[in-house]
C-alpha positions in Angstrom: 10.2 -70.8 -25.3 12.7 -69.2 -22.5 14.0 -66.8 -25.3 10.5 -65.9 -26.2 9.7 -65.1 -22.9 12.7 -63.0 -22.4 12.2 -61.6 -25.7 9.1 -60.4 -24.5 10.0 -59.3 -20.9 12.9 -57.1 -22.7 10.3 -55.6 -24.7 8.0 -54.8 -22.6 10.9 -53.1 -19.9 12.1 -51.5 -23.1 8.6 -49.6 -23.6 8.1 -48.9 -19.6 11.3 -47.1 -19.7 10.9 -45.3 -22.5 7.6 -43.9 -21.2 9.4 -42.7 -18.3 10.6 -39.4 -19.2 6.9 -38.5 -20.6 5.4 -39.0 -17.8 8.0 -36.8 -15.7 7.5 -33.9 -18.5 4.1 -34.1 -20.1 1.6 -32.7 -16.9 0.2 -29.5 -16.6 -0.6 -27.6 -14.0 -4.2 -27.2 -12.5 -5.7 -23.8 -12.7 -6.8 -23.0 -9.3 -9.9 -21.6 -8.6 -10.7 -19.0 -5.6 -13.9 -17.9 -4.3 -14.6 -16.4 -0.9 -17.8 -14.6 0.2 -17.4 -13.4 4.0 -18.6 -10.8 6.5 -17.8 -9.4 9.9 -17.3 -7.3 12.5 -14.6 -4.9 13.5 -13.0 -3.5 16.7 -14.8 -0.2 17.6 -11.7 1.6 17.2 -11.4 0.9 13.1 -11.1 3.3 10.7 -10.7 4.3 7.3 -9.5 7.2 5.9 -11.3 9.2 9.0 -14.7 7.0 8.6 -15.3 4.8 11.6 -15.8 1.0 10.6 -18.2 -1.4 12.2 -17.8 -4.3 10.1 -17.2 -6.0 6.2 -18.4 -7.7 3.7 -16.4 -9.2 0.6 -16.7 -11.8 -2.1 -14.1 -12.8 -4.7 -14.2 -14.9 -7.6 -11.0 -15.5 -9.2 -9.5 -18.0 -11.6 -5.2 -18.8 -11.1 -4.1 -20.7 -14.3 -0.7 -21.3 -13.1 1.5 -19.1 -14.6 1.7 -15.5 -13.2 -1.6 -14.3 -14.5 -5.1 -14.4 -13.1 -8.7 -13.0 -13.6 -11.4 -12.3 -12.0 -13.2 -9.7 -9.7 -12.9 -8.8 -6.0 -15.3 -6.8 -4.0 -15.5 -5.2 -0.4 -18.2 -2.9 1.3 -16.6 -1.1 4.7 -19.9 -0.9 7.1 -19.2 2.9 8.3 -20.7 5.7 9.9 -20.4 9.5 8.4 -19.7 12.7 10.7 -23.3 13.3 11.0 -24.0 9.4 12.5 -25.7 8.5 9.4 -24.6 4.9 7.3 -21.5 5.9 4.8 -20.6 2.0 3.2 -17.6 2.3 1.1 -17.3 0.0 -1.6 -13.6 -1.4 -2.8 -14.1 -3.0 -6.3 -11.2 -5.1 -7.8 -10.0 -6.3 -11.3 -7.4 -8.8 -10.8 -4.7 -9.3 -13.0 -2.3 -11.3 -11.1 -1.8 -14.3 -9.3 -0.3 -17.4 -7.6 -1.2 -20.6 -5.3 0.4 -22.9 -3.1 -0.7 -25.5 -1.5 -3.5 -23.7 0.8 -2.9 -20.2 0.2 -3.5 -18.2 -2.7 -2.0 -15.0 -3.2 -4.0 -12.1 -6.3 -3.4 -8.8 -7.1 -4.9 -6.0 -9.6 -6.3 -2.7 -10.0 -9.2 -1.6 -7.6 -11.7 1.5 -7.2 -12.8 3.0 -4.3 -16.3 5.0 -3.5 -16.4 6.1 -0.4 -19.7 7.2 -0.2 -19.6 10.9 0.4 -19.9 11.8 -3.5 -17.1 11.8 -4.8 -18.1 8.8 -6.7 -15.2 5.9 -7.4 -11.3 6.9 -7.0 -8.7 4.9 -8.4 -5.5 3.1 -6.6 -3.2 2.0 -8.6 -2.9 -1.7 -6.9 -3.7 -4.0 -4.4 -3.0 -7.4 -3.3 -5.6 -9.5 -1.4 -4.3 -12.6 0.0 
């Protein structure tokens, strides 16, 4: 009965070791998901590219699988005011390509387009990072 018992206490420390390494090895990590809407206002003395700022809005939606690589879309408007004192809202679109997270920050980057809202329609840039 003793030898039984041991028989089966061996067995059973036998399997919990063996399962050991499996669980050290066999997780994956979490994608990480990112969204963000936001707006506000800025110092009087803002600028961008010659346009006075007043204020921002943004919203992001991206998706960090846990390698290097990330999608999703970021987008901006710049609340400014033209020479002539009328609105001029210039509008940063992103395509993110990029990525990685830690344990409260999370840190994309892509392609983005600019419009700045005097005709010229959207201008390229050849990267950006948005943390």
């Amino acid at each position: 009965m003793i030898r039984r018992r041991a028989a089966y206490a061996a067995a059973i420390l036998i399997v919990a070791f063996a399962s050991l390494p499996l669980f050290g090895t066999a997780h994956e990590t979490a994608a990480v998901m990112v969204t963000a809407a936001a707006k506000g206002t800025l110092p009087s003395s803002t600028t961008y590219k010659g346009v006075p700022l007043s204020g921002l809005r943004f919203g992001a939606g991206v998706e960090i699988p846990g390698d290097t690589s990330a999608t999703g879309e970021f987008q901006a408007t710049l609340l400014g005011t033209s020479t002539g004192g009328q609105p001029q809202n210039i509008i940063v679109e992103g395509e993110v390509s990029s990525g990685s997270a830690g344990s409260s920050t999370a840190t994309f980057s892509g392609t983005c387009s600019v419009d700045m809202a005097d005709g010229r329609g959207f201008l390229a840039t050849p990267q950006a990072v948005y943390r």
